[in-house]
VOGU-3710 file (C-alpha; in Angstrom, 3 decimals, decimal comma):
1> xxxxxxxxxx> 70,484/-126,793/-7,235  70,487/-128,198/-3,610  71,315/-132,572/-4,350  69,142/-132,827/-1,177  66,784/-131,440/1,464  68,739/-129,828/4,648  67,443/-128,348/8,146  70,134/-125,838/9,543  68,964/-124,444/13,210  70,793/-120,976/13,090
11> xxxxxxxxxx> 69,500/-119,943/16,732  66,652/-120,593/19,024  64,158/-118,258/17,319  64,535/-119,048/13,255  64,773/-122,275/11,113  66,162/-122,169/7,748  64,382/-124,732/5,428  66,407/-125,092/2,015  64,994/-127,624/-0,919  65,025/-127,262/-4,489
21> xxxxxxxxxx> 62,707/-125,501/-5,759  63,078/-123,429/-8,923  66,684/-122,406/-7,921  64,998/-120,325/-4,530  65,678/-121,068/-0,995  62,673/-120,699/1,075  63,483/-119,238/4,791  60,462/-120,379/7,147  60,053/-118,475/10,348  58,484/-120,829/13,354
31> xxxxxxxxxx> 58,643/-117,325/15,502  60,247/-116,305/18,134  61,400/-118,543/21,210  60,529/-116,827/24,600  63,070/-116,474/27,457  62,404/-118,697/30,006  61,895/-116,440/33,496  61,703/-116,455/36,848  57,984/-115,495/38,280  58,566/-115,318/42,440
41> xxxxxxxxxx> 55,340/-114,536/44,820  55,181/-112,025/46,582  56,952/-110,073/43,842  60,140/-108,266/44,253  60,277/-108,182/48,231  58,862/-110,172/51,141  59,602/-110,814/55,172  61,792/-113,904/55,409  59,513/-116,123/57,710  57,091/-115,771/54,331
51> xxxxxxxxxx> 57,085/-118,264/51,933  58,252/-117,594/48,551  56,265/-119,300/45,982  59,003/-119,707/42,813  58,380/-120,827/39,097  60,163/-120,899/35,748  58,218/-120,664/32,891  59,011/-120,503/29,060  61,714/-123,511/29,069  61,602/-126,779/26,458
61> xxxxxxxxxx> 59,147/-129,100/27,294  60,768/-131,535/29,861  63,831/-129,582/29,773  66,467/-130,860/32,793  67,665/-127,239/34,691  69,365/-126,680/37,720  68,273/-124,063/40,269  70,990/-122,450/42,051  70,492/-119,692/45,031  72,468/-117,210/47,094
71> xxxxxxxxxx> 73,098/-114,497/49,180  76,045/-112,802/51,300  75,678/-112,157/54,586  76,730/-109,076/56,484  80,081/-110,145/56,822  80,310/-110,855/52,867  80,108/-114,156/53,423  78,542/-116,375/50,595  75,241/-118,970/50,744  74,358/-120,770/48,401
81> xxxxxxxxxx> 72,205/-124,140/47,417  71,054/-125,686/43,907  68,625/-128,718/43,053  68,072/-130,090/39,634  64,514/-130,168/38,042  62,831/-131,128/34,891  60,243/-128,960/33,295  56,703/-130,391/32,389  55,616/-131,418/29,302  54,617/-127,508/28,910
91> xxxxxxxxxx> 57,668/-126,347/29,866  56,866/-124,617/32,946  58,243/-126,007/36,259  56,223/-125,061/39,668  58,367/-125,650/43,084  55,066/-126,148/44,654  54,595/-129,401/42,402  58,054/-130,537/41,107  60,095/-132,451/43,281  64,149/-131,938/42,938
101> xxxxxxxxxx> 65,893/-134,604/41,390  68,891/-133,895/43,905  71,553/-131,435/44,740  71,129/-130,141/48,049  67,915/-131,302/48,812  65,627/-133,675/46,521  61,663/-134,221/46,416  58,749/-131,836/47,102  60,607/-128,916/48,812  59,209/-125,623/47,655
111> xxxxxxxxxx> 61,435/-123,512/49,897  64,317/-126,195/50,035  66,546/-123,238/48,196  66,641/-120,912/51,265  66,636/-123,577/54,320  69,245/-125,967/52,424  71,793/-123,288/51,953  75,345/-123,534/53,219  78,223/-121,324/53,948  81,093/-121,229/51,702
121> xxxxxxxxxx> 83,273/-120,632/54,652  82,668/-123,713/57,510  81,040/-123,241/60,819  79,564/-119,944/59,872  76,038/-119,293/61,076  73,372/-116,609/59,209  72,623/-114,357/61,166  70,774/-111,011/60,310  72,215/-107,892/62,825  70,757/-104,915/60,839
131> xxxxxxxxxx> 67,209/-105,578/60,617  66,874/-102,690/58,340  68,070/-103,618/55,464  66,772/-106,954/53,803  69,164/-109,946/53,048  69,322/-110,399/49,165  68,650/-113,308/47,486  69,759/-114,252/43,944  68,335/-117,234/41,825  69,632/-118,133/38,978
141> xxxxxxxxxx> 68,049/-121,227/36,115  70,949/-123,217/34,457  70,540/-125,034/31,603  71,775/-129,210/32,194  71,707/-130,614/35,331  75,266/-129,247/36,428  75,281/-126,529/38,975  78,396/-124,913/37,761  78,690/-125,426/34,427  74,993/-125,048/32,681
151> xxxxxxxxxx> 74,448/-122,084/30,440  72,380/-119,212/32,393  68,812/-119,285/30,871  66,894/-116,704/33,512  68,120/-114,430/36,910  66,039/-113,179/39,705  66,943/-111,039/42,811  64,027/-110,780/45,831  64,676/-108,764/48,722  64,343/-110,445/51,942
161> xxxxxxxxxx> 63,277/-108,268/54,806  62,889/-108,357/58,445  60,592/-105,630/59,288  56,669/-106,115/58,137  55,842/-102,583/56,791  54,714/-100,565/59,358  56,487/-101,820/62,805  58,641/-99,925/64,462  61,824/-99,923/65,760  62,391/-97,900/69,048
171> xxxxxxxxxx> 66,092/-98,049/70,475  65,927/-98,729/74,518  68,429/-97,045/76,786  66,053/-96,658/80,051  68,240/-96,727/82,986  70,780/-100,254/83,074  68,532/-101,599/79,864  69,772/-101,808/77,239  67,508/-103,232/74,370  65,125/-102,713/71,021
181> xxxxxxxxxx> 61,447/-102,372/71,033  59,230/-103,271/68,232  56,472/-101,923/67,646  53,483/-103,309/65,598  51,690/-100,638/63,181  48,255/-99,019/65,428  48,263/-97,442/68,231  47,847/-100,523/70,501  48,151/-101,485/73,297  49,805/-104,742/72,456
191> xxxxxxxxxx> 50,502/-107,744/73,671  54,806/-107,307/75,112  57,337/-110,028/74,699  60,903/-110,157/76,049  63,261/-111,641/73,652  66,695/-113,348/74,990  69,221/-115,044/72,560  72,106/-117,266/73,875  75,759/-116,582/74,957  76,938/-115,237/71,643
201> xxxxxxxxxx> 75,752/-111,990/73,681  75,153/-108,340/71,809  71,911/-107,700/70,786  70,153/-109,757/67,998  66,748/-108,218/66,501  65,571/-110,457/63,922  63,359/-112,650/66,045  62,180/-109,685/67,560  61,413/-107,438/64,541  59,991/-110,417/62,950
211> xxxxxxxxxx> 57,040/-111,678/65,562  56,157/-107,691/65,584  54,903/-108,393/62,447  52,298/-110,640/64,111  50,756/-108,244/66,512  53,036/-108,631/69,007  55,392/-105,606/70,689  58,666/-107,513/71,252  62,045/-106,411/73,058  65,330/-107,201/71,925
221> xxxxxxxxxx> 67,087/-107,504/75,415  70,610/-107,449/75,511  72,306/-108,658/78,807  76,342/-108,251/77,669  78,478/-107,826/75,388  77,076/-104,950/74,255  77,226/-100,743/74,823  78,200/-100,103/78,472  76,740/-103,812/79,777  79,384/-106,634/81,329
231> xxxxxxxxxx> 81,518/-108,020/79,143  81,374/-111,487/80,274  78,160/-113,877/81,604  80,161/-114,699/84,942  77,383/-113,714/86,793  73,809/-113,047/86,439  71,894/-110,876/88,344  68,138/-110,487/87,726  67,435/-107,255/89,370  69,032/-105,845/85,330
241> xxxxxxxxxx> 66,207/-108,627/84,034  63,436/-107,306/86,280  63,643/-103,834/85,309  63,607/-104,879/81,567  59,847/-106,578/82,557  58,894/-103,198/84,735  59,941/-100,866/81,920  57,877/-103,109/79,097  54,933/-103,557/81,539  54,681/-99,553/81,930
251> xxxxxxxxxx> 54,784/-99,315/78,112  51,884/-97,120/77,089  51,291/-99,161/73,938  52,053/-102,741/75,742  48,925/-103,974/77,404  48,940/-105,770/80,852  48,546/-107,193/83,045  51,735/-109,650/82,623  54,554/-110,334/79,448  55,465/-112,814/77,366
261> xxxxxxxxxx> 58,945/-114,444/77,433  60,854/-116,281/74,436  64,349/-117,096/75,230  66,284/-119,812/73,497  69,631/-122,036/74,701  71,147/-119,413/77,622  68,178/-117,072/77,092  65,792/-120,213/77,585  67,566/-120,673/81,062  67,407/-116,836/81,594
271> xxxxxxxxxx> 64,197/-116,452/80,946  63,208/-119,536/83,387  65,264/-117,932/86,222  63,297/-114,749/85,246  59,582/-116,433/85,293  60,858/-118,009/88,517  62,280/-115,320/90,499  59,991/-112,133/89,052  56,596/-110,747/88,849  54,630/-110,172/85,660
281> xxxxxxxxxx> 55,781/-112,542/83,595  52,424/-114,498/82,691  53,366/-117,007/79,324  56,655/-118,263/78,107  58,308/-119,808/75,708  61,791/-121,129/75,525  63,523/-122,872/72,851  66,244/-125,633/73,853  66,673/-124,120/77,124  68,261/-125,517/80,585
291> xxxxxxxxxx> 66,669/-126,461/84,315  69,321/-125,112/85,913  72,249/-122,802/85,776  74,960/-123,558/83,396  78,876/-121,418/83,235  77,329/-118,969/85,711  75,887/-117,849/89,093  72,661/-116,145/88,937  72,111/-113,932/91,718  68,542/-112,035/92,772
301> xxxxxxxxxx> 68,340/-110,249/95,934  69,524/-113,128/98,681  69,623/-116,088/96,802  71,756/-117,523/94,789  72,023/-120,525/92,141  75,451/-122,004/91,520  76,220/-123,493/88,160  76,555/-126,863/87,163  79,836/-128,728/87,519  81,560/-128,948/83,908
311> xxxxxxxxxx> 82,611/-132,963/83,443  85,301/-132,153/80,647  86,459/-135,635/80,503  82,792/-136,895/79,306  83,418/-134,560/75,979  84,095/-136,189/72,879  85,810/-134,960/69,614  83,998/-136,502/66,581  86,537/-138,079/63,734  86,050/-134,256/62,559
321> xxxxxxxxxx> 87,432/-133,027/65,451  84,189/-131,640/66,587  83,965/-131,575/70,064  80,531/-132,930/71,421  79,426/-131,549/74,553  76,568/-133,145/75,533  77,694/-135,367/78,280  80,073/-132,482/79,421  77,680/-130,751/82,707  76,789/-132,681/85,616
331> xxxxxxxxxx> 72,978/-133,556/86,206  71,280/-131,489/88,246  69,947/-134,272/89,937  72,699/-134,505/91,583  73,223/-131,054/92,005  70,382/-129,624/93,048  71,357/-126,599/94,416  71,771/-125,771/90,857  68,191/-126,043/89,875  66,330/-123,302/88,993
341> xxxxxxxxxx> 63,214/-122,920/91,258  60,693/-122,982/88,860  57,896/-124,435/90,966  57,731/-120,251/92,235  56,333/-119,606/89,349  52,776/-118,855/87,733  53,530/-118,339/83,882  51,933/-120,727/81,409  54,933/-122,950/79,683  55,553/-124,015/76,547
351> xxxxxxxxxx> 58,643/-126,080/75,841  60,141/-126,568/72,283  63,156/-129,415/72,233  65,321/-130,359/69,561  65,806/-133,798/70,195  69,105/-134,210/68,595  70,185/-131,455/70,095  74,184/-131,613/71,432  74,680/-128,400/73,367  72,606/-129,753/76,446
361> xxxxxxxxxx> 70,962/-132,616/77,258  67,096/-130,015/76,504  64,539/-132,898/76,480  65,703/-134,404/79,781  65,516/-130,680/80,920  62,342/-130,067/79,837  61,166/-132,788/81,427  62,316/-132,671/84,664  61,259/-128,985/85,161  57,529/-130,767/83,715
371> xxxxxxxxxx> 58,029/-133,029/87,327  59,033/-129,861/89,097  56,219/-128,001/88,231  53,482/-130,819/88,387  55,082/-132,352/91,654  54,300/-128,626/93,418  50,989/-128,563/92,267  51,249/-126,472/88,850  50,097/-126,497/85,294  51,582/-129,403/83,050
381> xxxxxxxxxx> 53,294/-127,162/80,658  53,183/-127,980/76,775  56,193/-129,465/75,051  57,081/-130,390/71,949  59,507/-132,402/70,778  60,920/-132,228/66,886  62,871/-135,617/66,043  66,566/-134,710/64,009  66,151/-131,276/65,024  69,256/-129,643/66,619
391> xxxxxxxxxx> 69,806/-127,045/69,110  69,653/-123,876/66,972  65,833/-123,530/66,267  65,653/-120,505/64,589  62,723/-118,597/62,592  61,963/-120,106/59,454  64,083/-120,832/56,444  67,456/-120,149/58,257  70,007/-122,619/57,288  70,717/-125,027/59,802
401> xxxxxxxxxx> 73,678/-124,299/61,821  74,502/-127,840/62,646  78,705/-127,410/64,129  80,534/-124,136/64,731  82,368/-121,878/67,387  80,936/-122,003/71,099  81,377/-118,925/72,275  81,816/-120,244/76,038  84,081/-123,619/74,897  86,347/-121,647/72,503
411> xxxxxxxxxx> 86,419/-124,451/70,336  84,186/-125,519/67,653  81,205/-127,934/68,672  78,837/-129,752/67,391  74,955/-128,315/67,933  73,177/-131,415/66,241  70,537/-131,867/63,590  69,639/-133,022/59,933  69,163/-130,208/57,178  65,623/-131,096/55,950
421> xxxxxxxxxx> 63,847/-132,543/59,547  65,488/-128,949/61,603  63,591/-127,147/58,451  60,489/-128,484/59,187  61,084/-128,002/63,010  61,144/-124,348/62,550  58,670/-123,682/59,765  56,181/-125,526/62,693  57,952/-123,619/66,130  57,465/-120,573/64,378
431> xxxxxxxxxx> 53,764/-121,094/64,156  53,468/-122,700/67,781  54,641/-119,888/69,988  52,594/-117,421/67,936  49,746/-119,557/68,543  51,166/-120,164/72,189  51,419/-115,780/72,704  48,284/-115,365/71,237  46,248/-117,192/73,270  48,060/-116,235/76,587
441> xxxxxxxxxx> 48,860/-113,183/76,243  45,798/-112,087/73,899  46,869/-110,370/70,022  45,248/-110,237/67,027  46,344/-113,034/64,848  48,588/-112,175/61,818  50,080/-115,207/60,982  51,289/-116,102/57,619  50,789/-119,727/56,877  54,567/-121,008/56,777
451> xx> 55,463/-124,061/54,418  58,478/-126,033/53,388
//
């Protein structure tokens, strides 16, 4: 006989209740605990500018868990971010409605897990080269509110992809270019975009692949570093630029009568010089970009545009030993033989400016080529500043890439901006120069509404 009643919890699924009762034990089953899991929307793969809706359900009522994501990059490098929740009173936990109790992010931030990643190795920026395969992304539910140390309760992997099903990618190698076309699914004709990236040269497709997706057909232009092109950005000349626009313009499936341009940081400037100097360029958008010419000469034809004087004793070295730039070029007010003449041309503009941005000085940029244009007559172009934001304003969900290795300096710098306000900067870029192309350059919209 038992001298008392006793509750032993064996496991999570069966109770044993023992009392006295003519010499038997009676074993009560309350039934079998569920699993707590992972439910992600869209299910099992989506494009990365998409938002991923991500729940939990099945866990203890008010149960604390930490969230924990990552993914390698191409390189094998590792990202990862975590934020610790507490489950309802039903023991489900929605992204969408619980705010994070901290970790690398805290409060309502439903896709805080992707943009708040960070590299395991400093200074290293995400960045997708193959646009064919899809980055992977692994999220994992830990019991407690310790990221390392909680028992694993539920796993998930979601593909991440670049390519909307259905575009196309066409490799370019028409004469000097040297580029990637893609190619929304139909047969067209589409609206053409020329896409430039900065002086970490090659030739990066995600941006490209990714606005293809919204109707758009977008080249990847590469301008060196890459195949048989010039190994160095010394000079610029935009006769290689101009047949890039001739050969998208005679596209069968791009329609006419003039191109798009997106261009950010060095491929901002390029693309100015290129709405400047060139026909058929009709909207453009450039992303932290410069008035003038900066570490090179740009030639076209008989002119010629001189770059800025570099000031190296107005850069600073944070107590990180960051070097800050942003005082470092000369303003081309002073120089203005280094000012791009942008008052030659008849695009539409549309400015975006990270106003913490420390590569360049891009608002008062923006700005002054606003003057240049209005003070000759033009169109006020469009800009938009995003406060915190730094200088690399990239599609969105990308982790911000806030200090790291300038390719130019040789030394690492810092490129400005705070984690959550860059987020927000992109998710709303991202849906500006869409709606900027579209109603310029004429597509049918395709957007996906973006969130945080």
């Amino acid at each position: 006989m038992l001298a008392q009643d006793k509750v032993t919890a064996f496991s999570d699924s069966v109770t044993y209740l023992a009392k006295p009762l003519n010499d038997f034990r009676i074993i009560i089953f309350h039934g079998v605990r569920k699993m707590p899991t992972i439910s992600l929307e869209p299910v099992g793969r989506s494009c990365w500018d998409e938002p991923l809706s991500i729940s939990v359900r099945d866990l203890a009522p008010e149960q604390p868990v930490t969230l924990r994501t990552a993914l390698r990059d191409e390189t094998g490098k590792l990202f990862r971010a975590h934020a610790r929740y507490r489950a309802d009173p039903h023991g489900e936990l929605d992204l969408a409605r619980a705010p994070a109790l901290g970790g690398s992010f805290a409060g309502l931030e439903p896709m805080g897990l992707l943009w708040a990643m960070e590299p395991d190795r400093p200074f290293w920026r995400l960045i997708k080269r193959d646009v064919q395969t899809p980055f992977v992304l692994e999220l994992e539910v830990l019991d407690g509110h310790e990221p390392d140390g909680g028992r694993q309760l539920a796993r998930a992997v979601h593909e991440r992809h670049f390519m909307a099903p259905g575009v196309r990618r066409v490799p370019v190698r028409e004469g000097r270019v040297r580029a990637t076309l893609f190619l929304p699914p139909g047969n067209g004709p589409f609206p053409g975009i020329i896409d430039l990236f900065g002086v970490e040269g090659g030739l990066l497709e995600y941006r490209a692949s990714l606005l293809a997706g919204k109707g758009f057909a977008v080249m990847a232009l590469a301008y060196y570093k890459y195949d048989d092109l010039p190994k160095s950005i010394r000079t610029i000349h935009l006769e290689y630029f101009e047949e890039a626009v001739n050969y998208l313009l005679s596209h069968p499936q791009v329609k006419g009568p003039g191109i798009g341009l997106l261009g950010i940081s060095k491929g901002g400037e390029l693309g100015l010089a290129m709405a400047s100097f060139l026909k058929g360029i009709k909207a453009a958008v450039f992303i932290n970009g410069s008035v003038a010419a900066v570490g090179n000469t740009i030639y076209y034809k008989d002119e010629t545009i001189p770059p800025l004087t570099l000031l190296r004793d107005r850069v600073k070295v944070s107590k990180d030993g960051l070097l800050d730039i942003v005082e470092g070029l000369q303003s081309p007010l002073v120089e203005t033989k280094s000012l791009i003449p942008v008052e030659r041309s008849d695009a539409t503009f549309l400015f975006l400016v990270g106003q913490d941005d420390h590569n360049w000085k891009s608002e008062f940029y923006a700005n002054e080529i606003s003057k240049r244009l209005q003070a000759h007559g033009k169109e006020k172009p469009q800009i938009i500043l995003y406060p915190e934001a730094g200088h690399y304003i990239e599609p969105p969900y990308f982790p911000l890439y806030k200090a790291g290795m300038h390719v130019v300096v040789g030394s690492n710098t810092i490129f400005g901006g705070e984690s959550k306000p860059h987020a927000m900067a992109q998710v709303d870029a991202w849906q500006q120069l869409q709606t900027f192309f579209h109603k310029h350059l004429g597509a049918e919209e395709r957007t996906i509404p973006a969130k945080l």
